[in-house]
N, C-alpha and C positions, 0 to 999 in steps of 0.2 A: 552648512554648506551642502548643497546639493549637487551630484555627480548622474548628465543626462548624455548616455551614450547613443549617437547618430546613425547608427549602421551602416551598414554597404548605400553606397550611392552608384549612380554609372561612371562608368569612368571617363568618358569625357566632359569638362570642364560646363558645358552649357549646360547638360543635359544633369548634372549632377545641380548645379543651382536648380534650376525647375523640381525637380524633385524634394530638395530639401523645400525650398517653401511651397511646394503645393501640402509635403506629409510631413516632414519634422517639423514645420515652424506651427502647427496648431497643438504638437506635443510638448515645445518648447513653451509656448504661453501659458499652456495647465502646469506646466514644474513652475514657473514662477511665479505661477499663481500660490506655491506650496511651497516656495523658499525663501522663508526669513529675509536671508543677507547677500548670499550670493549663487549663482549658476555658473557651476563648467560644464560646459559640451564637448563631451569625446569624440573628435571624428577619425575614422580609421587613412589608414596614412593615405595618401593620393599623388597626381603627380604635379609638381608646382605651378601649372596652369591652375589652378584651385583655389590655391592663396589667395587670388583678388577677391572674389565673390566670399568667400569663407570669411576674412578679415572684416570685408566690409557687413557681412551680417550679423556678426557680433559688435561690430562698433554702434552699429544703430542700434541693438538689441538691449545695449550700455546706457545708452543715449536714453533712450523712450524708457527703458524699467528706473532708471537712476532714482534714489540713489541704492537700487538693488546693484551691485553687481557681475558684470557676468562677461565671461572669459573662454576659451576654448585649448583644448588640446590638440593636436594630430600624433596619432601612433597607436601599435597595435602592441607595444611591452606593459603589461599591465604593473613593471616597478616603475617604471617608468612615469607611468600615469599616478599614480597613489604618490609618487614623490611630489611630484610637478603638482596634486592637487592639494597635497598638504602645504607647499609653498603658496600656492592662488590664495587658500583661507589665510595662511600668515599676513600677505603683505594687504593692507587694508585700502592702498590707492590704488591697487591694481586693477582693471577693468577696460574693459574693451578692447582684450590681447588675443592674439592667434600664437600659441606656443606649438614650434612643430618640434616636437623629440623623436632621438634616434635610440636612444639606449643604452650608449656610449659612455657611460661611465655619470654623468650629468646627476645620477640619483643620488649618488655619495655629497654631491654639495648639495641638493636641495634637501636632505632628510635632517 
């Protein structure tokens, strides 16, 4: 499993899409060019205008790599993130998800 974190994007919703595929999605192609089974995408949290474009570019990312696949995170708790990604490698039909975690206790059932 491979673990590819996204960075700062802008923070409005258009401008943050443009940016990820103009700079992450040619980052994202060379990790799955180098990952076996599957790809998570760390994105740092944002505000729920985000969700559409973010879900929808892991759904096709799912679609076009399959049957690589590959999932996403939002959040900035790194137990959080380490829970949640050891759950992605366990469940083996999971793919093409947008998981947004808060940190809220959610690591105690996924560990």
């Amino acid at each position: 499993m491979a673990l590819l974190r996204i960075g700062m994007l802008p923070a409005q919703a258009l401008a943050a899409s443009a940016a990820f595929h103009a700079n992450a999605l040619p980052k994202i192609r060379d990790a799955i060019a180098g990952a076996p089974d599957q790809l998570t995408l760390v994105f740092d949290p944002a505000e729920h205008d985000h969700r559409g474009w973010k879900l929808a570019a892991v759904q096709d990312l799912a679609r076009q790599y399959a049957p690589l696949r590959v999932n996403a995170l939002e959040s900035d708790d790194e137990t959080a993130i380490a829970s949640a990604a050891r759950y992605c490698g366990d469940a083996p039909g999971l793919t093409g998800q947008l998981l947004v975690l808060d940190g809220n206790g959610a690591s105690a059932l996924l560990s």
